[in-house]
C-alpha positions as CSV (number, residue, x, y, z in Angstrom):
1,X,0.0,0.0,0.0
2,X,1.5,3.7,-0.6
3,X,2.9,5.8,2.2
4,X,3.4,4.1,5.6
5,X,4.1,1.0,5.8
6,X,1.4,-1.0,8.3
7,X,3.3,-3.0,10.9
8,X,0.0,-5.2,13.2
9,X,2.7,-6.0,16.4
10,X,-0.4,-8.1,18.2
11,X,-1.6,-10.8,15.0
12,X,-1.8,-14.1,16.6
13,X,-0.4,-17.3,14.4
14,X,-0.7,-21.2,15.4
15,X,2.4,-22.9,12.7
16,X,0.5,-26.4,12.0
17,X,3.8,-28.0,13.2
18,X,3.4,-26.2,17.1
19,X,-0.5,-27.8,16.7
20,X,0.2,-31.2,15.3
21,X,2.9,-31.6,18.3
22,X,-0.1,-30.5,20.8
23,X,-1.9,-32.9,19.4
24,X,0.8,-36.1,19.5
25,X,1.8,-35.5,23.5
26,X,-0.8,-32.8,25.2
27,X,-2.9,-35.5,26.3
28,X,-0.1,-36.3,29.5
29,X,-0.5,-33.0,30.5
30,X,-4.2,-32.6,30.0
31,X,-4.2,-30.9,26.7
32,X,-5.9,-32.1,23.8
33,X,-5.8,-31.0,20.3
34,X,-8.2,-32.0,17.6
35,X,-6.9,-31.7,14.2
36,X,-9.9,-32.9,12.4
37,X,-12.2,-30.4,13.9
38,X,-14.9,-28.9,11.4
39,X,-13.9,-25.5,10.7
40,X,-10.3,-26.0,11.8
41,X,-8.4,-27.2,14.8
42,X,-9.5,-27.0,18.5
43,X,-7.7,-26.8,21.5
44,X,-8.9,-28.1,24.9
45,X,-6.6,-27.7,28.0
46,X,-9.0,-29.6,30.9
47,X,-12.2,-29.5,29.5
48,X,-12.1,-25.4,28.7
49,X,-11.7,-25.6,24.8
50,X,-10.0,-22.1,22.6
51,X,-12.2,-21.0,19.7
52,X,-11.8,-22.6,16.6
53,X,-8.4,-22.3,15.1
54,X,-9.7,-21.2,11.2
55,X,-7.2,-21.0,8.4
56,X,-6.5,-17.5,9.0
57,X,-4.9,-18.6,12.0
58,X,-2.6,-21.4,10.4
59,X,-2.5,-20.4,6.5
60,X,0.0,-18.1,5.3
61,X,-1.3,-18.1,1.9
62,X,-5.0,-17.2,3.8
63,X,-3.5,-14.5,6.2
64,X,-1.9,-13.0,3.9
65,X,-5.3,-12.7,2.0
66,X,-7.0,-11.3,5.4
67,X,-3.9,-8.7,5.5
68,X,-4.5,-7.6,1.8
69,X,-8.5,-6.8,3.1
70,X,-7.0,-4.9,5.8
71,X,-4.5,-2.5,4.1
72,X,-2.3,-4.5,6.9
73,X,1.5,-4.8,5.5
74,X,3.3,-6.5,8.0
75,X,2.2,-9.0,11.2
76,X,4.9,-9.6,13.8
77,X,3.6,-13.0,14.6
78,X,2.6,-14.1,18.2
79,X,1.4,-17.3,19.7
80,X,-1.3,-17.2,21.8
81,X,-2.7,-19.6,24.9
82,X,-2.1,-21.9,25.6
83,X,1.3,-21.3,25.2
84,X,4.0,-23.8,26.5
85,X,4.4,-23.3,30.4
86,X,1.6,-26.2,31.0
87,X,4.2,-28.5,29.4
88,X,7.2,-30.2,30.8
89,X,10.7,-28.4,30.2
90,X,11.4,-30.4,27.0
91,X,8.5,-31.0,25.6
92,X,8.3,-26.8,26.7
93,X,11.1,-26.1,24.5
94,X,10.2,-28.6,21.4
95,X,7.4,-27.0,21.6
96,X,8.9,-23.4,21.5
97,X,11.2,-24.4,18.7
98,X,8.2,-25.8,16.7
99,X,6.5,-22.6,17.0
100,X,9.7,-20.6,16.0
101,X,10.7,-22.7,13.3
102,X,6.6,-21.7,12.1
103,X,7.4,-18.5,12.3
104,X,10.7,-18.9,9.8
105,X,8.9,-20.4,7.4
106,X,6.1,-17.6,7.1
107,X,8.9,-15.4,7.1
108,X,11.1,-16.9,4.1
109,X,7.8,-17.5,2.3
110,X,6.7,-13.9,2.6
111,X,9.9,-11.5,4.0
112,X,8.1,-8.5,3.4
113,X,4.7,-9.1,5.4
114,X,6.0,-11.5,8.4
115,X,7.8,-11.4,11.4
116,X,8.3,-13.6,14.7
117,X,8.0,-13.1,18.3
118,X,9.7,-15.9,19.9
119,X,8.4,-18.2,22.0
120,X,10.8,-19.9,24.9
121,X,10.3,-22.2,27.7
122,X,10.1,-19.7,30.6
123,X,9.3,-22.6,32.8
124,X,13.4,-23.6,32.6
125,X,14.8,-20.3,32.1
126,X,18.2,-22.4,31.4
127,X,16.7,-23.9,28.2
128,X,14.6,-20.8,27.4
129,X,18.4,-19.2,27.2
130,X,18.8,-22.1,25.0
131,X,16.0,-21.4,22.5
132,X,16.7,-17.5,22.5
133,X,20.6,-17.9,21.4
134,X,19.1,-20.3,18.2
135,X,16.2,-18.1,17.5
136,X,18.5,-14.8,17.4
137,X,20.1,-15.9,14.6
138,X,16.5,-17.1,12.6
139,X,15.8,-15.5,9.6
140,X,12.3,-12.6,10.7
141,X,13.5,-12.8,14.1
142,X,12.3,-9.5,15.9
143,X,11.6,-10.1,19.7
144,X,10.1,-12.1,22.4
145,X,6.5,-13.6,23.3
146,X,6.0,-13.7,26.8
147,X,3.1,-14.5,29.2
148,X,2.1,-12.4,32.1
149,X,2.7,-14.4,34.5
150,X,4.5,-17.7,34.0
151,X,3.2,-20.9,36.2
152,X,2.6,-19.2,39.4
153,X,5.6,-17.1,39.2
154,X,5.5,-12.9,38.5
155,X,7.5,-11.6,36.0
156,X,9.8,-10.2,38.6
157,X,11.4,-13.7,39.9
158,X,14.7,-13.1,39.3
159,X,14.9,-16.9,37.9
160,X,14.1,-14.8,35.0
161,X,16.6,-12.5,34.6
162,X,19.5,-14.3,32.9
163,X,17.0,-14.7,30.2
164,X,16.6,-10.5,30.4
165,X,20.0,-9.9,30.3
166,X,20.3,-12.4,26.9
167,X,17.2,-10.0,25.8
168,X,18.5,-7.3,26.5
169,X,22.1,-7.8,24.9
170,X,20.3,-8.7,21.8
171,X,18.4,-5.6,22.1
172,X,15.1,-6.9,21.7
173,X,11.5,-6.0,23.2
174,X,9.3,-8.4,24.8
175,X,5.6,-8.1,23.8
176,X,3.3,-10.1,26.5
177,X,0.2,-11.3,26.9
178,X,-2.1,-13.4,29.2
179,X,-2.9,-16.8,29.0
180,X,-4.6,-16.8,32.4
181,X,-6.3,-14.6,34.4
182,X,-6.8,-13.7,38.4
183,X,-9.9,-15.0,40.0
184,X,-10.8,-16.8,36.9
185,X,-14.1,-18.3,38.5
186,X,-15.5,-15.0,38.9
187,X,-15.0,-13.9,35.9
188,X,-16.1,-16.9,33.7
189,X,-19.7,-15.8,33.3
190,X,-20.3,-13.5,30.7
191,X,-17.0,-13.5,28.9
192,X,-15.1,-11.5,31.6
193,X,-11.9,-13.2,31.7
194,X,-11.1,-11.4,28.4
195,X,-13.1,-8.1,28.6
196,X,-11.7,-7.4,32.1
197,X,-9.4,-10.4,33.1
198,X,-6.6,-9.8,30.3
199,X,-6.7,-6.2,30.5
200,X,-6.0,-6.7,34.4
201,X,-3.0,-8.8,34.0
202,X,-1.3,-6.1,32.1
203,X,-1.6,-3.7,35.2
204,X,-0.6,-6.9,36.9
205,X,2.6,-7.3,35.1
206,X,3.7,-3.8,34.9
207,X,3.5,-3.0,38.7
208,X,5.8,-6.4,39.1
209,X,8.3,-5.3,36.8
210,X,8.1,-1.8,38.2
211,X,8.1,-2.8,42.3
212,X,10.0,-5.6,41.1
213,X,12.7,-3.4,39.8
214,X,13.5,-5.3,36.8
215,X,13.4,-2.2,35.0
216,X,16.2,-0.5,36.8
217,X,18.5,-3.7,36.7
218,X,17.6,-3.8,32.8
219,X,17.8,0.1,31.9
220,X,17.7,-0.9,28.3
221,X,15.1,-3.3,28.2
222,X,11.3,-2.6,26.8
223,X,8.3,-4.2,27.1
224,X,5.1,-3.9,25.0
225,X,1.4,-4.6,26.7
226,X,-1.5,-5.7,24.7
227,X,-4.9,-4.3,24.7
228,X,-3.5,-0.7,25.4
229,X,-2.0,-1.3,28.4
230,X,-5.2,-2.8,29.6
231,X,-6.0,-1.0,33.1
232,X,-2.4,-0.3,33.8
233,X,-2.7,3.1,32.2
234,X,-6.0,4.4,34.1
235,X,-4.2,3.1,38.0
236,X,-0.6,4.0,37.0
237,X,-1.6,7.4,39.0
238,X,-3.0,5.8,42.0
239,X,-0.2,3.3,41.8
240,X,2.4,6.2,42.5
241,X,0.3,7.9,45.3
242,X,0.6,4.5,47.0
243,X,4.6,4.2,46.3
244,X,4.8,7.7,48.2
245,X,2.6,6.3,51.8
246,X,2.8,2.3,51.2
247,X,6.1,1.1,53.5
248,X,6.0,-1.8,51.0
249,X,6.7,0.3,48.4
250,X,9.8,2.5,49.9
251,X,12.5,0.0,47.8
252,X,11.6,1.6,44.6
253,X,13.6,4.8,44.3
254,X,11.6,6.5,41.5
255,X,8.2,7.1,41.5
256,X,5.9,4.7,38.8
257,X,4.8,7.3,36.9
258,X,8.9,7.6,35.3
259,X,8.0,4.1,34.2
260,X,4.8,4.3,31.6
261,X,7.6,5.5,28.6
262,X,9.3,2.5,29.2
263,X,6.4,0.2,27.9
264,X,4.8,0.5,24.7
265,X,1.4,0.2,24.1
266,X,-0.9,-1.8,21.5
267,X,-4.3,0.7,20.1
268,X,-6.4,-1.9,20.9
269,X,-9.2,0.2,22.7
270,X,-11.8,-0.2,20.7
271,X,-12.9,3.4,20.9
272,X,-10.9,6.8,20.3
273,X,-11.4,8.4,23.2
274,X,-9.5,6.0,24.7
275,X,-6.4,5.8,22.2
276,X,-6.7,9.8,22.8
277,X,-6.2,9.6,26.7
278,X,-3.5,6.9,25.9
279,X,-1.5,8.9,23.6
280,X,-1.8,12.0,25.7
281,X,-0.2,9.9,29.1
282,X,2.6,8.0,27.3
283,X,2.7,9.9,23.8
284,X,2.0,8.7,20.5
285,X,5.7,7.3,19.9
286,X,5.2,5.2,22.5
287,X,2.0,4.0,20.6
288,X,2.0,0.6,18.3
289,X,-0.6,-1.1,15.4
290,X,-2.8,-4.1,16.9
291,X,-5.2,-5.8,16.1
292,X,-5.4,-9.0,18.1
293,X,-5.7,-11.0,14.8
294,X,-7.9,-12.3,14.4
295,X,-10.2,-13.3,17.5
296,X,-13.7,-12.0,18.0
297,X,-12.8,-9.5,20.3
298,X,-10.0,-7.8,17.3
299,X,-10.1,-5.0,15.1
300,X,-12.0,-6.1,11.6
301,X,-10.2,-2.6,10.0
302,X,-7.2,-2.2,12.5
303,X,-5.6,0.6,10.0
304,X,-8.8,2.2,9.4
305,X,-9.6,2.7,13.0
306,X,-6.3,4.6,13.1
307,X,-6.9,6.7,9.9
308,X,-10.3,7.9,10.9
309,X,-9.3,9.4,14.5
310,X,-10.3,12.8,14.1
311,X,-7.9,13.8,16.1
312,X,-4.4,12.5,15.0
313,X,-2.1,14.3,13.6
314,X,-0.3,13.1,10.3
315,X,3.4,12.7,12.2
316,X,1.7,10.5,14.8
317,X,-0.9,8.6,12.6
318,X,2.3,7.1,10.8
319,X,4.2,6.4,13.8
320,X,1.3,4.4,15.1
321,X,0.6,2.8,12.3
322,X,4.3,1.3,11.2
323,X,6.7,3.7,12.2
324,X,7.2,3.2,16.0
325,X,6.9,-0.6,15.6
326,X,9.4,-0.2,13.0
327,X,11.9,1.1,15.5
328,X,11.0,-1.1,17.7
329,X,11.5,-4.5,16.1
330,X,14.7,-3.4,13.9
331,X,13.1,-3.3,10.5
């Protein structure tokens, strides 16, 4: 398409390889994966089955159709739940490689519309290490997938940070993403763990990165959160009045607010008022293209939504739109 290049950073992808492997050894760990599903693939991880896994998902040739209906130019492709921390290390990592290699061959097919987020087996940060020094060198490369939260433990267990440092060193950003939520029961009915449970964890994940101060022992590290930030950027004031009285807060030496530049943030809003109180917080280069491909709860016009926000300039329409992911993932 002419003038700015469109760069989706939040486009889910399930490589038929990660799915088919799901399929051969879930089942000791509770997972099942049909293959032979009508409509596509389905996924079922103790009786709570994922939608449908339709080509769009799976299909280069198909996505890249969807993307041509979009005016979308380029997804940076991201697995989704349910991940690979319900697996055992190896399988964990066979897993993660499966899903990688996935993402290589989009890429080679297609260079100039695909890259990959990688996936590694969080769950043994010694073999996630592992994964991250083959994947650096895989051809579409950009960054790292990474959940939330990561079998029970916050993002701020410093079992994780040799893995942050690799990151770091390679100067890539981590764009996370829940696969489960808190209080779950409560929030079954009605759809709620995704309209309020995933936009939680993000608020979640930021404070423990923030208390945690993996932020100051990583000064050049970034992280992206999905869904806008999800309720992180509406409490990130009262988060900082509760630094300055909570004694359980007296660690960090800067106040939370100094943090919110050091994320970036996804426009999935689903209104502009929203995106317009987002941009004015963290500003619009801190902004990035999602669309949460390609769910029920995504953008149907991701690029469109952008283009008709009345109030955007024409400077920060194409940084939001390509050139701020652009940056971000080296392209």
């Amino acid at each position: 398409m002419p003038g700015q290049t469109s760069i989706d950073i939040h486009a889910h992808f399930y490589p038929m390889r990660y799915l088919k492997l799901v399929a051969e050894e879930g089942g000791a760990f509770g997972l099942s994966c049909d293959l032979d599903h009508p409509g596509g693939p389905l996924i079922d991880l103790a009786g709570k089955a994922t939608s449908v896994i339709e080509g769009r998902y799976h299909d280069i040739d198909a996505r890249v159709a969807a993307m041509d209906k979009q005016n979308l130019d380029v997804h940076a492709l991201s697995l989704t739940a349910p991940m690979v921390y319900w697996a055992s290390p190896d399988l964990g990592l066979r897993l993660s490689q499966a899903y990688n290699d996935g993402c290589v061959e989009a890429h080679e097919k297609y260079p100039d519309r695909f890259v990959g987020l990688a996936m590694l087996p969080m769950q043994a940060p010694d073999l996630a290490i592992q994964e991250l020094e083959r994947a650096k060198d895989l051809p579409g490369m950009r960054g790292v997938y990474m959940s939330t939260h990561i079998e029970g433990k916050e993002l701020s267990d410093e079992s994780f940070f040799p893995v942050y440092e690799r990151i770091e060193d390679r100067g890539w950003t981590i764009f996370l993403h829940p696969t489960t939520v808190v209080e779950p029961a409560r929030l079954a009915k009605f759809y709620l763990t995704n309209f309020i449970g995933n936009p939680t964890e993000s608020a979640i994940a930021a404070s423990h990165l923030i208390f945690g101060e993996v932020l100051d022992r990583f000064p050049r590290l970034t992280f992206c959160l999905p869904h806008a930030g999800g309720t992180f950027p509406y409490l990130v004031g009262r988060i900082t009045h509760g630094w300055g009285v909570r004694p359980e807060c007296k660690h960090l030496k800067n106040p939370p607010w100094e943090y919110i530049r050091r994320f970036y943030y996804d426009t999935i809003t689903h209104a502009h008022p929203q995106l317009d109180f987002l941009i004015e917080l963290v500003g619009a280069d801190r902004v990035v293209l999602g669309s949460d491909f390609c769910f029920d709860m995504s953008y149907e016009q991701p690029v469109q939504f952008v283009k008709e926000h009345p109030n955007l300039s024409a400077e920060d329409r194409n940084l939001i739109l390509g050139g701020n992911a652009a940056r971000l993932l080296g392209l």
